[in-house]
C-alpha positions, -999 to +999 in steps of 0.1 A: +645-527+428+667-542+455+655-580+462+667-600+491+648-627+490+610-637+470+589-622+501+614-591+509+626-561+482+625-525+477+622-498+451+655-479+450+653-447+430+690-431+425+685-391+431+713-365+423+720-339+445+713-303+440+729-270+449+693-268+476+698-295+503+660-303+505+659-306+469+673-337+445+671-346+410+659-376+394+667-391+363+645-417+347+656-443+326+638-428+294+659-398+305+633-378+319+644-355+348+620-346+375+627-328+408+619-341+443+628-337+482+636-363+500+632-341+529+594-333+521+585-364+511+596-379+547+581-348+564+548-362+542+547-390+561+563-385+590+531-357+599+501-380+588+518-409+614+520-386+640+484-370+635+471-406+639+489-417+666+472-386+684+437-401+678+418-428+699+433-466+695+465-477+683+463-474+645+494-453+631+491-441+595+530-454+589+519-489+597+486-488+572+511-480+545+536-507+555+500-533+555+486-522+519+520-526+507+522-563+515+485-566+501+503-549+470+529-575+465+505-606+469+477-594+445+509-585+422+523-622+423+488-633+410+486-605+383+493-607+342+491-572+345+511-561+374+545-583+385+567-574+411+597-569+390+596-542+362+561-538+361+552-532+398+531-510+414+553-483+428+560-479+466+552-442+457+522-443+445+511-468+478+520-439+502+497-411+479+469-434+480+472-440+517+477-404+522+446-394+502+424-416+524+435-405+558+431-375+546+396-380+542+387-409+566+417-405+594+418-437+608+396-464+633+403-477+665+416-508+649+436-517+618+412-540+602+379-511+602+408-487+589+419-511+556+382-518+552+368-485+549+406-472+530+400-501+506+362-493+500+368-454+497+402-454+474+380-486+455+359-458+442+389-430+437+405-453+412+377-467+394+365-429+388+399-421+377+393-394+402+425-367+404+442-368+437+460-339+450+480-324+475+484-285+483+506-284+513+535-273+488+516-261+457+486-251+451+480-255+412+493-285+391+508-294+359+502-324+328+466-331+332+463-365+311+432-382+296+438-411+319+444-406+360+461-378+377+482-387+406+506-358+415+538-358+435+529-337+470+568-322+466+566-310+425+537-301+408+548-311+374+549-347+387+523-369+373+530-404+393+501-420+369+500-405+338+513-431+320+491-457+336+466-474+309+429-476+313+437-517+320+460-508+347+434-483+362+407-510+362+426-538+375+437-515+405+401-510+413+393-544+411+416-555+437+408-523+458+370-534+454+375-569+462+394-565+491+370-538+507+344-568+507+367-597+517+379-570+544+343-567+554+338-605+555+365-613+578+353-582+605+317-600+606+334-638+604+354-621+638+324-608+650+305-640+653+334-656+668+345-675+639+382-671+637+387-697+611+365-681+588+377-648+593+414-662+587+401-677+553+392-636+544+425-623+557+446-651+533+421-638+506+433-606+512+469-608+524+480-647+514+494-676+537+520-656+554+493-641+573+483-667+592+515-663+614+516-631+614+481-618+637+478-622+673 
């Protein structure tokens, strides 16, 4: 991890190159070496952004990601489980979740009914410890665990969760489930014309900094 400052950092992952140009290797710090694209993995994203910016309203998948990770790194400051040093959620695993529900829900007209309902549906993906799965490279997959099976969209063999405990798992629902409803709160409070109420949910959700950062 490459931290500037307590509010801005980012997971750096060293990759080797390979004799394919859309391929690289990475090697862990247990040693383990797994093999990825940087290429693909881009092209992952880069195909969901520009399938939502084709839909009614302004919502772009890219920009999601870039919100739930900021909701990631406050509920991590206030964790004993998660931190955002070592022990952080990874950046990684942020995009597959995203991925997974707009694959299934696209997205809303605005960004607030798109985190609700992603919250509320990916809520009940972790707490199930349901698998999630991409086949637009692959179609079967490798290192099934007892625990939750999150796989790499690029290599099959990759398992971003399988060493995730069932504490982990739980606590990741939790926050999922807790912010689907303080999500949910905030639309009604704006509803009713009650901004400051609404802006109590949304520092629930996302902490202080939000308060300067919504029009």
């Amino acid at each position: 991890m490459l931290k500037y400052t307590d509010v801005l950092w980012y997971d750096l992952v060293p990759l080797l190159a390979t004799d394919e140009k859309d391929k690289q290797m990475l090697i862990r710090a247990d040693g383990e070496r797994r093999e990825t694209s940087i290429l693909k993995h881009t092209d992952f994203i880069r195909k969901r952004t520009e399938k939502s910016k084709e839909l009614p309203g302004r919502v772009c998948f890219n920009e999601c990601v870039r919100l739930i990770k900021w909701w990631r790194y406050f509920r991590q400051e206030e964790s004993s489980i998660f931190d955002n040093d070592k022990n952080s959620i990874p950046s990684f695993l942020i995009d597959l979740l995203c991925a997974k529900a707009f694959d299934e829900l696209s997205v809303q007209e605005t960004y607030a009914h798109t985190i609700a309902n992603w919250f509320g549906y990916l809520s009940y993906i972790v707490k199930n410890k349901q698998a999630i799965i991409f086949t637009e490279n692959y179609s079967t997959v490798e290192g099934v665990t007892t625990q939750w099976n999150v796989y790499d969209p690029v290599n099959p063999k990759n398992n971003i969760a399988k060493k995730w405990t069932n504490l982990q798992i739980s606590e990741l629902a939790s926050w999922l489930s807790q912010s689907h409803d303080d999500f949910n709160r905030a639309i009604a409070r704006d509803l009713d014309g009650n901004d400051s109420k609404g802006m109590e949910e949304l520092v629930k959700i996302f902490g202080n900094p939000i308060k300067n950062n919504v029009e």
